[in-house]
Biotite code that builds the C-alpha atoms (Angstrom):
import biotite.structure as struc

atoms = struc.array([
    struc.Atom([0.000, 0.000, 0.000], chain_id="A", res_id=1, res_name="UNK", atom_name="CA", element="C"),
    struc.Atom([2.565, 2.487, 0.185], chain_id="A", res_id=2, res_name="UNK", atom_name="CA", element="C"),
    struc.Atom([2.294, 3.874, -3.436], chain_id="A", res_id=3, res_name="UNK", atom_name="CA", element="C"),
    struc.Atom([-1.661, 4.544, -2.270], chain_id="A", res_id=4, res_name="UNK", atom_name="CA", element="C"),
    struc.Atom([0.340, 6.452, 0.687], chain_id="A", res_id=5, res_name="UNK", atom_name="CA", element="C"),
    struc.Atom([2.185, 7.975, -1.278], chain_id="A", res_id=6, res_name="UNK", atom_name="CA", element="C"),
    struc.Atom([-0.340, 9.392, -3.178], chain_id="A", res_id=7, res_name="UNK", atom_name="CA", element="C"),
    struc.Atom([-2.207, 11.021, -0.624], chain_id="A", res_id=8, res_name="UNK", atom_name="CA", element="C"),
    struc.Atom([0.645, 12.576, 0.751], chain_id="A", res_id=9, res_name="UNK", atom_name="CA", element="C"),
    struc.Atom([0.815, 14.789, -2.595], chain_id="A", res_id=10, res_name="UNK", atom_name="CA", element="C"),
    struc.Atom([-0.908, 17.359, -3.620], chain_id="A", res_id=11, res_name="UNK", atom_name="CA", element="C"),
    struc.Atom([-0.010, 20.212, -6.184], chain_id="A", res_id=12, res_name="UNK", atom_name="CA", element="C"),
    struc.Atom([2.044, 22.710, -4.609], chain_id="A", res_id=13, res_name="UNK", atom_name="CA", element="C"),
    struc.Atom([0.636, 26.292, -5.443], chain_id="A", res_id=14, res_name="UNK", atom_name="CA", element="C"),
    struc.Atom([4.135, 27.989, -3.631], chain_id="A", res_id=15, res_name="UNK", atom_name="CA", element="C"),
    struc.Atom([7.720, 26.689, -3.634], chain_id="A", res_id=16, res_name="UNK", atom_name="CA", element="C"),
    struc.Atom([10.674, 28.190, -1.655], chain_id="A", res_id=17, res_name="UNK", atom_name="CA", element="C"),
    struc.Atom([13.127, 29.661, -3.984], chain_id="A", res_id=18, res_name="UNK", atom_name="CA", element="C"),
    struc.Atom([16.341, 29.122, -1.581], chain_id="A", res_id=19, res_name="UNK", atom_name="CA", element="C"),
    struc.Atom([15.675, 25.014, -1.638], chain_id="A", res_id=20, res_name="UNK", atom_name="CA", element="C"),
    struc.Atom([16.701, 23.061, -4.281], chain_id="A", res_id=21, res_name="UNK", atom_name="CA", element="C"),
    struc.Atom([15.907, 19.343, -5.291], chain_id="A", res_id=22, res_name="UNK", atom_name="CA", element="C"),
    struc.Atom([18.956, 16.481, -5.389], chain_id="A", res_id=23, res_name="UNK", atom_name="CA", element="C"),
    struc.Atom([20.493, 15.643, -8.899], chain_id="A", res_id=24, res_name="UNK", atom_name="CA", element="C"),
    struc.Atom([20.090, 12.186, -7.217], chain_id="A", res_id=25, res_name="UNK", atom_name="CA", element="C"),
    struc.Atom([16.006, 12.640, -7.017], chain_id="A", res_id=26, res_name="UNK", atom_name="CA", element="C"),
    struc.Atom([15.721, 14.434, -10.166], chain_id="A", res_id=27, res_name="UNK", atom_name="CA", element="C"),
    struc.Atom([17.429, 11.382, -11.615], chain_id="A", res_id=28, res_name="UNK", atom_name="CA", element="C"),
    struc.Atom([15.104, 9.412, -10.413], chain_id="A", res_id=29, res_name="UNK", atom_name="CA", element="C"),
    struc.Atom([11.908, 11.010, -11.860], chain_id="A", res_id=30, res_name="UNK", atom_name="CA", element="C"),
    struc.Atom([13.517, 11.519, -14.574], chain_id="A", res_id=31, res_name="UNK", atom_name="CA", element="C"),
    struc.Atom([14.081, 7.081, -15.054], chain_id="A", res_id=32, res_name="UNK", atom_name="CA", element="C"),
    struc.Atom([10.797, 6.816, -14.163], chain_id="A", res_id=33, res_name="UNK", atom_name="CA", element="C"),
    struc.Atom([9.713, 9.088, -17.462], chain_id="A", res_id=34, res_name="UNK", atom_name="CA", element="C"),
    struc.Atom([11.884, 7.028, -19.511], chain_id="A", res_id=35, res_name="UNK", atom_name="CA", element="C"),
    struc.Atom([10.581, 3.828, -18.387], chain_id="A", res_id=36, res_name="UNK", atom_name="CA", element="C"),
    struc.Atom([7.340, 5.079, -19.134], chain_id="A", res_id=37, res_name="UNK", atom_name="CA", element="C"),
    struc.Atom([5.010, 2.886, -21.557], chain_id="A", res_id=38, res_name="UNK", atom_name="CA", element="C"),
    struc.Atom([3.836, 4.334, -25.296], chain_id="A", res_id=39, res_name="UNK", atom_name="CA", element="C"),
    struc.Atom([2.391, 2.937, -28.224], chain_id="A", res_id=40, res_name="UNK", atom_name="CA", element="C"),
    struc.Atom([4.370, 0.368, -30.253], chain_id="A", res_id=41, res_name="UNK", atom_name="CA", element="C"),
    struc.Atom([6.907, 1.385, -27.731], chain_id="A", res_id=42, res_name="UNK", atom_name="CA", element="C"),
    struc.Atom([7.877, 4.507, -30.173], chain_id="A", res_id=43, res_name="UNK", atom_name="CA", element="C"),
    struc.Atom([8.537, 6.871, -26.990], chain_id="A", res_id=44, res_name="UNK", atom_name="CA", element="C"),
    struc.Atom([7.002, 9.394, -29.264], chain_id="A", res_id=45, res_name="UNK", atom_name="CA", element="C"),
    struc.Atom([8.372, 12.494, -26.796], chain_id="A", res_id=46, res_name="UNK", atom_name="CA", element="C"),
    struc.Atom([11.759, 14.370, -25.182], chain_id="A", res_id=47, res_name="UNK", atom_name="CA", element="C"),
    struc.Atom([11.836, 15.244, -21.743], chain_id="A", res_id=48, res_name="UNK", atom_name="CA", element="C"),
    struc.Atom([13.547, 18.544, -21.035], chain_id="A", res_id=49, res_name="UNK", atom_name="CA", element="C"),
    struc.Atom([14.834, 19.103, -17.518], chain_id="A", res_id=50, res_name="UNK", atom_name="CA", element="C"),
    struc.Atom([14.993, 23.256, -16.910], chain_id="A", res_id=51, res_name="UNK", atom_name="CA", element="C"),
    struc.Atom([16.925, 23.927, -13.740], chain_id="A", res_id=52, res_name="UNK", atom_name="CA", element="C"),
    struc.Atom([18.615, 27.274, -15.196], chain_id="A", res_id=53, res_name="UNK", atom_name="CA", element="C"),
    struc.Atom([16.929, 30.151, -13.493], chain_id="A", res_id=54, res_name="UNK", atom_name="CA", element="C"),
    struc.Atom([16.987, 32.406, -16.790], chain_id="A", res_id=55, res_name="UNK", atom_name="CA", element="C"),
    struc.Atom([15.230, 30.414, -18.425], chain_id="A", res_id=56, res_name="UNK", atom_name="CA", element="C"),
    struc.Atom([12.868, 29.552, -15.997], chain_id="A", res_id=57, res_name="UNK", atom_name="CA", element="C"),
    struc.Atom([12.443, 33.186, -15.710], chain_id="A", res_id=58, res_name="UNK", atom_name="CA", element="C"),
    struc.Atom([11.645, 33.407, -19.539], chain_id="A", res_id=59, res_name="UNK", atom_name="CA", element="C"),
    struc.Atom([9.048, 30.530, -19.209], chain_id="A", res_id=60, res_name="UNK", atom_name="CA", element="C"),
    struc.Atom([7.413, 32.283, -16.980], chain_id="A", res_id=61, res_name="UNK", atom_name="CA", element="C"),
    struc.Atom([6.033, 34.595, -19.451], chain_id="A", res_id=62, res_name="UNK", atom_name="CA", element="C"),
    struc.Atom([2.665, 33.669, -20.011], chain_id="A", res_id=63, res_name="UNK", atom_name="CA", element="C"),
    struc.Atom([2.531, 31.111, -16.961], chain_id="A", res_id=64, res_name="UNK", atom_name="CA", element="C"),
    struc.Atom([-0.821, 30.601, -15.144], chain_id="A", res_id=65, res_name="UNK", atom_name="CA", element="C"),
    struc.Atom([1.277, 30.688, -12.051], chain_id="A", res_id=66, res_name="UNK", atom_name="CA", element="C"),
    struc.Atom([4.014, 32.215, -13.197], chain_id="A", res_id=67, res_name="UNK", atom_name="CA", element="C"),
    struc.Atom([5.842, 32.605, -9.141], chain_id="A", res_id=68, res_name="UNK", atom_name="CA", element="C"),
    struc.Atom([6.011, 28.702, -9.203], chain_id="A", res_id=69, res_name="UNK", atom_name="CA", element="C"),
    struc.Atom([7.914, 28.830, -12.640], chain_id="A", res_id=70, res_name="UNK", atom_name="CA", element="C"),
    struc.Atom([10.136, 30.867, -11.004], chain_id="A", res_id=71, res_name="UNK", atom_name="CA", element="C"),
    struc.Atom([10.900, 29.589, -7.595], chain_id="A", res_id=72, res_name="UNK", atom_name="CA", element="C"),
    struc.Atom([10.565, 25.719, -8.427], chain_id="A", res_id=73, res_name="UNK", atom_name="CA", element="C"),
    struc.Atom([13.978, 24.230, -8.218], chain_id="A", res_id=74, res_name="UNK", atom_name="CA", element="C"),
    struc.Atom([13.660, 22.343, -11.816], chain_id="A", res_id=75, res_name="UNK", atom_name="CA", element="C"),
    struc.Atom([10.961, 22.585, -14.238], chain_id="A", res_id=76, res_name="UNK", atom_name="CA", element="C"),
    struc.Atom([10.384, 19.297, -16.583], chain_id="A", res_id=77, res_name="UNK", atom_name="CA", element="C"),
    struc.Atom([8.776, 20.218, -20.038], chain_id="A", res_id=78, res_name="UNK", atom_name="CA", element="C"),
    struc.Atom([7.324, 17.437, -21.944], chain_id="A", res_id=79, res_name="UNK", atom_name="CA", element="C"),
    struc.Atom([7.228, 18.206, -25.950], chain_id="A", res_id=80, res_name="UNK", atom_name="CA", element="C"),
    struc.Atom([6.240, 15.405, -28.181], chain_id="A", res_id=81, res_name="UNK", atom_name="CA", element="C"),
    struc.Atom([6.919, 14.297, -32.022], chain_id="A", res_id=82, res_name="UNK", atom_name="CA", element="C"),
    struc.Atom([5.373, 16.875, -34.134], chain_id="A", res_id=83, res_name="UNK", atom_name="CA", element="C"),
    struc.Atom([4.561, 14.231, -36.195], chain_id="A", res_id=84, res_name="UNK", atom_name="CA", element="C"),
    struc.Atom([5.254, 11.117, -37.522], chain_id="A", res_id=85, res_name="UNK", atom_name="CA", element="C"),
    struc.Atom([7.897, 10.125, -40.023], chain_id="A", res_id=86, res_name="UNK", atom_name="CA", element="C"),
    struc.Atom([9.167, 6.807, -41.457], chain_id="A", res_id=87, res_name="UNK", atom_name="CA", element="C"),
    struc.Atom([12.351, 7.889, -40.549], chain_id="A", res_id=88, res_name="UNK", atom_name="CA", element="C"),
    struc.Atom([11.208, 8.485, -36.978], chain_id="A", res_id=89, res_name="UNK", atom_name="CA", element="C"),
    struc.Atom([9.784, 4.943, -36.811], chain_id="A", res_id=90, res_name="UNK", atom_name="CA", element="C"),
    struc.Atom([12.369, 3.172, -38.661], chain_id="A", res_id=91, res_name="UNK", atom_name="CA", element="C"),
    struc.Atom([14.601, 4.653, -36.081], chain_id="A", res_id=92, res_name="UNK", atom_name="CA", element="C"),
    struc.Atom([13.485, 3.525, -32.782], chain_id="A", res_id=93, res_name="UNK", atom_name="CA", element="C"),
    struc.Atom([12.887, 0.245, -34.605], chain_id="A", res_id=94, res_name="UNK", atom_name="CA", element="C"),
    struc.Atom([16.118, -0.058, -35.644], chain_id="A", res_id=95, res_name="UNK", atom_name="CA", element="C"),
    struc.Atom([17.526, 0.407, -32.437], chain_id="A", res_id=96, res_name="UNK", atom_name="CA", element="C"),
    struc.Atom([15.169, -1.913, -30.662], chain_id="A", res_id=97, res_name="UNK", atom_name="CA", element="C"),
    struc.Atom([16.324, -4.777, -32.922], chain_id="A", res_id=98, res_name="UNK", atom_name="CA", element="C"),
    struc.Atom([20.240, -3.848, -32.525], chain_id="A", res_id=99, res_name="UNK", atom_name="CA", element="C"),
    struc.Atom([19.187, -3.773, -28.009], chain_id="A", res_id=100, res_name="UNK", atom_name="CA", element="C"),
    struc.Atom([18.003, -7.230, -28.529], chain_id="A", res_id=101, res_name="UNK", atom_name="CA", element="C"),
    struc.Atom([20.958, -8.527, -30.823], chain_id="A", res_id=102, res_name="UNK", atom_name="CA", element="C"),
    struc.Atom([17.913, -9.290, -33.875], chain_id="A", res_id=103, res_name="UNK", atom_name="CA", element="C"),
    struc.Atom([18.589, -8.101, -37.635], chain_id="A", res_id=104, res_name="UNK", atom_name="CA", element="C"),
    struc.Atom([17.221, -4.937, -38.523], chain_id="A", res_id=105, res_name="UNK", atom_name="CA", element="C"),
    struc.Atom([13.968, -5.225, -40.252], chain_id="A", res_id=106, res_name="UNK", atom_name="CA", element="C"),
    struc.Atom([12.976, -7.744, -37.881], chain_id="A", res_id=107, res_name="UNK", atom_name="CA", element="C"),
    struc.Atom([9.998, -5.678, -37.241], chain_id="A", res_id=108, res_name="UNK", atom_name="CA", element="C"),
    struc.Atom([9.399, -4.655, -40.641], chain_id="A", res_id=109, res_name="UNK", atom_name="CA", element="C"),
    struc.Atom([5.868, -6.027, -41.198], chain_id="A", res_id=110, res_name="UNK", atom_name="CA", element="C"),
    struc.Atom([4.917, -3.977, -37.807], chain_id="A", res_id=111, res_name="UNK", atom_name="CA", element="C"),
    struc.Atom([6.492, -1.375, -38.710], chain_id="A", res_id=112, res_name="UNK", atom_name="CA", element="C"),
    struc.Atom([4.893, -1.052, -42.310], chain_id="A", res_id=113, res_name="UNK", atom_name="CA", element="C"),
    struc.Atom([2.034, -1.001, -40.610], chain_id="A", res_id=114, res_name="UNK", atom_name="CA", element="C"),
    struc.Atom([2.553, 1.897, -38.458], chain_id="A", res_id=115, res_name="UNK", atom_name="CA", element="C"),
    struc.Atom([3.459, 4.079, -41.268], chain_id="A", res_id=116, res_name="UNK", atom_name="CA", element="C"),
    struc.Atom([-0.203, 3.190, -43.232], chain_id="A", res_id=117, res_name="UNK", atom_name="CA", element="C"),
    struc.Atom([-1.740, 3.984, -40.500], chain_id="A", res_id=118, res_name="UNK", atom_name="CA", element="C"),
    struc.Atom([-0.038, 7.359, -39.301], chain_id="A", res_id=119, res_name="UNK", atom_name="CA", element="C"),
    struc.Atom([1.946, 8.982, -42.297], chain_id="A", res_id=120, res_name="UNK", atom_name="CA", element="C"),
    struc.Atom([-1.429, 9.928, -44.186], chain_id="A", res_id=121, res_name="UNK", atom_name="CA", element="C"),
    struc.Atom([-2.624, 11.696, -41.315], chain_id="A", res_id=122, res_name="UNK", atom_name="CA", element="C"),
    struc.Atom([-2.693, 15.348, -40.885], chain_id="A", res_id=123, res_name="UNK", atom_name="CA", element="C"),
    struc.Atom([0.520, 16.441, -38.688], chain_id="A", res_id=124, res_name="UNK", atom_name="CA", element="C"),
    struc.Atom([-2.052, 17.786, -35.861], chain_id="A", res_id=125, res_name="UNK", atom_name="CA", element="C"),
    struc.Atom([-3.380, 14.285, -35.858], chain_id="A", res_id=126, res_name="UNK", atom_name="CA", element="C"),
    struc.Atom([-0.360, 12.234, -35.224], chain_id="A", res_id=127, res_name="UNK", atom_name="CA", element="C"),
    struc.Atom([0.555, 15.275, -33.009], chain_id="A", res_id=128, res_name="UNK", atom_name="CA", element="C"),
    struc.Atom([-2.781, 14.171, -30.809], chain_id="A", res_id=129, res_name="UNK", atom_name="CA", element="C"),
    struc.Atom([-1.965, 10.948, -30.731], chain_id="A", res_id=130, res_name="UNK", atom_name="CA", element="C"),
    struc.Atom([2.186, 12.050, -29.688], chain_id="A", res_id=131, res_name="UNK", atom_name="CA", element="C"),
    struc.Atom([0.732, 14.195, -27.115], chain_id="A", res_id=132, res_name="UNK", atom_name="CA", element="C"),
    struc.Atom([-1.177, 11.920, -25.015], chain_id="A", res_id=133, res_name="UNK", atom_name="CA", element="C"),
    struc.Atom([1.780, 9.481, -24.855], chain_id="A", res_id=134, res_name="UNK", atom_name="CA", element="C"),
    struc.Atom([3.089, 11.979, -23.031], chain_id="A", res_id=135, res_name="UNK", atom_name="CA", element="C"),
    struc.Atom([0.826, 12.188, -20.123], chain_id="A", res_id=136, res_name="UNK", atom_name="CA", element="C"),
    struc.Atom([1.367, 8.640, -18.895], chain_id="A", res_id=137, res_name="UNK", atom_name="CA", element="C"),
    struc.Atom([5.385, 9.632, -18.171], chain_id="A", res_id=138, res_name="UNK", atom_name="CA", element="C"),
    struc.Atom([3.972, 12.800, -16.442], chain_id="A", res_id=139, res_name="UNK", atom_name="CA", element="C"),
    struc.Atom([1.953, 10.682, -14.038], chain_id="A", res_id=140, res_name="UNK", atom_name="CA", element="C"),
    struc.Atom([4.780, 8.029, -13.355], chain_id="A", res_id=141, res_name="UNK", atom_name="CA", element="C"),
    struc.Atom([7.190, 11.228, -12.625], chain_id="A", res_id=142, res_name="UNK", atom_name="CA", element="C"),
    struc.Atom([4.578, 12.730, -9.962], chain_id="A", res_id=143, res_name="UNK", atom_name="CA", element="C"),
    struc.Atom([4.318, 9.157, -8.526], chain_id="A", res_id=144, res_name="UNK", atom_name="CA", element="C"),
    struc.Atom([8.127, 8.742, -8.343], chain_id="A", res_id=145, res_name="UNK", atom_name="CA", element="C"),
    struc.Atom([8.570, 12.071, -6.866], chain_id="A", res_id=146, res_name="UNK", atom_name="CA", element="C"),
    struc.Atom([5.541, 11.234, -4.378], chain_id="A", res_id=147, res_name="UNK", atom_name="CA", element="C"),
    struc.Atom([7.458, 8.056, -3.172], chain_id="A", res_id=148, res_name="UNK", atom_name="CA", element="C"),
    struc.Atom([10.792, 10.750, -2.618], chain_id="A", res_id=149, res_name="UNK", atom_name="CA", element="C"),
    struc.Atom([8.498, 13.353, -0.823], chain_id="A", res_id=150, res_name="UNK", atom_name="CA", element="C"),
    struc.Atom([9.595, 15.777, -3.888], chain_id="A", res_id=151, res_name="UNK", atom_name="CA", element="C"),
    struc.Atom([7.253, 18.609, -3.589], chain_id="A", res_id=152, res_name="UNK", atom_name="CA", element="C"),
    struc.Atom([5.427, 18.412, -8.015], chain_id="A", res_id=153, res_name="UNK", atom_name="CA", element="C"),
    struc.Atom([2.597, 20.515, -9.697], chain_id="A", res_id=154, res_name="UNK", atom_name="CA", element="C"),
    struc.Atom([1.425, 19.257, -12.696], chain_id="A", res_id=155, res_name="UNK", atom_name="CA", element="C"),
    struc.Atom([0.565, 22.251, -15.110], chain_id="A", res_id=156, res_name="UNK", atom_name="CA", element="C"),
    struc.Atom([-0.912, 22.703, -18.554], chain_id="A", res_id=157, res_name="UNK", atom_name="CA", element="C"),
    struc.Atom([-1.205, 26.410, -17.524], chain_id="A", res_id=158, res_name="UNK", atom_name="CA", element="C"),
    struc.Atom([1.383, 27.917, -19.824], chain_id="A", res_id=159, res_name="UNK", atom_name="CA", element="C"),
    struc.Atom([2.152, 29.764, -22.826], chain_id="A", res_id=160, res_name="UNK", atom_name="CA", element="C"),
    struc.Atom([2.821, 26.811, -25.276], chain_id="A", res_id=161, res_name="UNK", atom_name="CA", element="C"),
    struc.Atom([4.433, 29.486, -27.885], chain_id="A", res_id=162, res_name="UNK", atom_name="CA", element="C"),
    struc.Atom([6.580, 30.909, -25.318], chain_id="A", res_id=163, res_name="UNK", atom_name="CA", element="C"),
    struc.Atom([8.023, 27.244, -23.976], chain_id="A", res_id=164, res_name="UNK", atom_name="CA", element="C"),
    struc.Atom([8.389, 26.046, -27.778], chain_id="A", res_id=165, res_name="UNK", atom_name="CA", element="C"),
    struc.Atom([10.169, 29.590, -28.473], chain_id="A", res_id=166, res_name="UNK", atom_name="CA", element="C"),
    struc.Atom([12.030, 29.696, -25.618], chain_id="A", res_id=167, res_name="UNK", atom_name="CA", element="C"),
    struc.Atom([13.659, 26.005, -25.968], chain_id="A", res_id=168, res_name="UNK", atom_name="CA", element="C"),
    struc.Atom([13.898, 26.267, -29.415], chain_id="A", res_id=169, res_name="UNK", atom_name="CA", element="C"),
    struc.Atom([11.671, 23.170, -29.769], chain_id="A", res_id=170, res_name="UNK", atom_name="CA", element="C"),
    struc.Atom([10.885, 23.689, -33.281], chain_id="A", res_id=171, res_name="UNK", atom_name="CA", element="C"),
    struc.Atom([14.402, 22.680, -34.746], chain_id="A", res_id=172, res_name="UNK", atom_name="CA", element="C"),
    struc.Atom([14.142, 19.369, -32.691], chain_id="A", res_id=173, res_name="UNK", atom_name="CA", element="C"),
    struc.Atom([10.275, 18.871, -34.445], chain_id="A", res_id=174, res_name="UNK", atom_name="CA", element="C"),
    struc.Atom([8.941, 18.656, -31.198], chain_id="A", res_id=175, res_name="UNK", atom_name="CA", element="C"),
    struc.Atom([6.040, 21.041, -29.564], chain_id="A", res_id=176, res_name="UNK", atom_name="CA", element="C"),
    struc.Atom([5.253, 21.489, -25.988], chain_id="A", res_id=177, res_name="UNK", atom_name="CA", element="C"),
    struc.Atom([2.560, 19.211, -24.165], chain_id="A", res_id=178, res_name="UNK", atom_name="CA", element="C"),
    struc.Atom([2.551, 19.986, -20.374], chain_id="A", res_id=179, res_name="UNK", atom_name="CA", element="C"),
    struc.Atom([5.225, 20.415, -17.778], chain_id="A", res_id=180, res_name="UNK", atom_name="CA", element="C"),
    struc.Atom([6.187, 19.813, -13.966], chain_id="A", res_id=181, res_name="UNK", atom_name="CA", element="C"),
    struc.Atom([7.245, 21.989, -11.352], chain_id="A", res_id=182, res_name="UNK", atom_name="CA", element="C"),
    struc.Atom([9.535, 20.066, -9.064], chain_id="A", res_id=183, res_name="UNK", atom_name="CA", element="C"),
    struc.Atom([10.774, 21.822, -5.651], chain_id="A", res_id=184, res_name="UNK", atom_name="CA", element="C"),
    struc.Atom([10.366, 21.899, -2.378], chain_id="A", res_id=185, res_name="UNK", atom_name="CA", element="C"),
    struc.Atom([6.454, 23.542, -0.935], chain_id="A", res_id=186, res_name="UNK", atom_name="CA", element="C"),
    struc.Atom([6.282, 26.910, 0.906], chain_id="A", res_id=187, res_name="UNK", atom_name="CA", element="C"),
    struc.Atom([4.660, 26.183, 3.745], chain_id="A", res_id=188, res_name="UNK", atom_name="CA", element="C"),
    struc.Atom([3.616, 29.856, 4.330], chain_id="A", res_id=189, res_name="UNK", atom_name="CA", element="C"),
    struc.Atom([2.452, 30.522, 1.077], chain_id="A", res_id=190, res_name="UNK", atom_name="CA", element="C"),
    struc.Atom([1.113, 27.231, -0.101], chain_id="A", res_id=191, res_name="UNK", atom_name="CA", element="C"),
    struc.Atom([-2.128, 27.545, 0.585], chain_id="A", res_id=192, res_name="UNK", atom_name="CA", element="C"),
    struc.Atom([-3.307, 24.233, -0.560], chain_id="A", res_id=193, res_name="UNK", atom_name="CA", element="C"),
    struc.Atom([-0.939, 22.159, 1.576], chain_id="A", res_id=194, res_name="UNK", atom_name="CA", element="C"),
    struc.Atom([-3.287, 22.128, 4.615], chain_id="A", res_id=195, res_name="UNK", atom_name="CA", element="C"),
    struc.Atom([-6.412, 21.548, 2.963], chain_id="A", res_id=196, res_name="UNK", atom_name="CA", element="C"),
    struc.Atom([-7.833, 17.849, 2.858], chain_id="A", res_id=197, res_name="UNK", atom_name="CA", element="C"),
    struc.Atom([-7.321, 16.126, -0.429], chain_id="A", res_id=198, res_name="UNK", atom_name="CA", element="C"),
    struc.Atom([-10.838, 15.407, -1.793], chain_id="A", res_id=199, res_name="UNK", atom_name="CA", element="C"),
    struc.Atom([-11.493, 12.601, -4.710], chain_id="A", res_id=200, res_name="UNK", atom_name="CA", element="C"),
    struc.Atom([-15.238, 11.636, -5.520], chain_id="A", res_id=201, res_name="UNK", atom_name="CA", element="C"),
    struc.Atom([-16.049, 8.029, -3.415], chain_id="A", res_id=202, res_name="UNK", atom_name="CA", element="C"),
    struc.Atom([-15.198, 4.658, -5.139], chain_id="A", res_id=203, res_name="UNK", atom_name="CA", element="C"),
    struc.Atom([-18.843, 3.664, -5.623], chain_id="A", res_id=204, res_name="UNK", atom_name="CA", element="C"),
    struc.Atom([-19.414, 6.671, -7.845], chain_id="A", res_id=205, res_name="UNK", atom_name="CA", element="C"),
    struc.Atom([-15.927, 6.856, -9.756], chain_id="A", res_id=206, res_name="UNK", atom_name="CA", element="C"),
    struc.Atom([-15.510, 3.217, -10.706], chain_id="A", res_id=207, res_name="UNK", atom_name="CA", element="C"),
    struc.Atom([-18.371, 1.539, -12.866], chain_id="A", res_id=208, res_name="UNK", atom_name="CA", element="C"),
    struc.Atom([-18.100, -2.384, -12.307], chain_id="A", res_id=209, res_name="UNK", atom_name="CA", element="C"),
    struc.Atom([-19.171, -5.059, -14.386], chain_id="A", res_id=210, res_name="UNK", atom_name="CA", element="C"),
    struc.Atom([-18.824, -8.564, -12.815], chain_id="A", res_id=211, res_name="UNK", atom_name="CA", element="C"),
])
């Protein structure tokens, strides 16, 4: 039960002190837990960019919902996802799949094919839909790895996607900004959240069973 502990201990900071900073060790660890993530056809169709460098935070800030917690977090963790798909893209992580597991290349050919008839006709804000949401199951896994730490995370989709994607320079990597992380340590006198009870709708109305 301790992940379920773990989960109620979080909740999403609104303040962070500015003078604490998170472990390289901890942000290491979030960070393996993103990568570890599961996508589709295991494409990891998404970069995740680790912002501890107060300039810049400062220039994300710009266009922030909260723009204080982009500020005083210690790191902030952008995830930006494929723009689109591109055989190249697919043959790629393919290709390096079969050299991991000591296989030929084009092992995976017939699977791979596939992929491409399905996602290269699509519009490039389609495949960028489907990129996106791959992007959200690392997001939870790093909130859930920082929970088990006691690393102080707000998840946030409150931001200036133009600024981020100028700011990073995301457009020369073909990626676009999804959502993002504050990681830090809470403010106890300004996070006004903290003390409140955590509230989630009862079991018997969330889950719909079938048996």
């Amino acid at each position: 039960m301790s992940l379920i502990k773990d989960l109620n201990w979080r909740h999403a900071v609104k303040a962070f002190d500015p003078t604490k900073k998170v472990s390289q060790e901890n942000i290491d660890k979030i960070i393996e837990a993103t990568r570890l993530a599961p996508t589709s056809s295991g494409l990891q169709p998404f970069k995740v960019i680790v912002v501890k460098n107060q300039e810049i935070k400062d220039k994300l800030a710009a266009g922030a919902l909260n723009p204080d917690c982009m500020r005083e977090c210690s790191h902030v963790i952008i995830f930006a996802a494929w723009n689109r798909y591109t055989a190249e893209r697919i043959d790629s992580v393919y290709d390096f799949t079969s050299d991991e597991r000591g296989l030929p290349r084009g092992r995976f050919e017939s699977y791979t094919d596939k992929l491409k008839s399905i996602y290269l006709p699509e519009p490039a804000e389609t495949n960028f839909a489907h990129t996106a949401r791959q992007t959200y199951i690392a997001l939870g896994l790093a909130m859930a790895q920082a929970a088990e730490l006691k690393v102080d995370t707000c998840p946030v989709e409150g931001f200036d996607k133009k600024v981020v994607d100028d700011v990073l320079e995301l457009k020369k990597y073909g990626l676009k900004s999804v959502s993002l992380v504050y990681v830090g340590v809470s403010d106890p006198q300004r996070d006004w959240i903290a003390p409140m009870k955590k509230v989630r709708v009862a079991k018997k109305i969330f889950v719909i069973e079938f048996n």
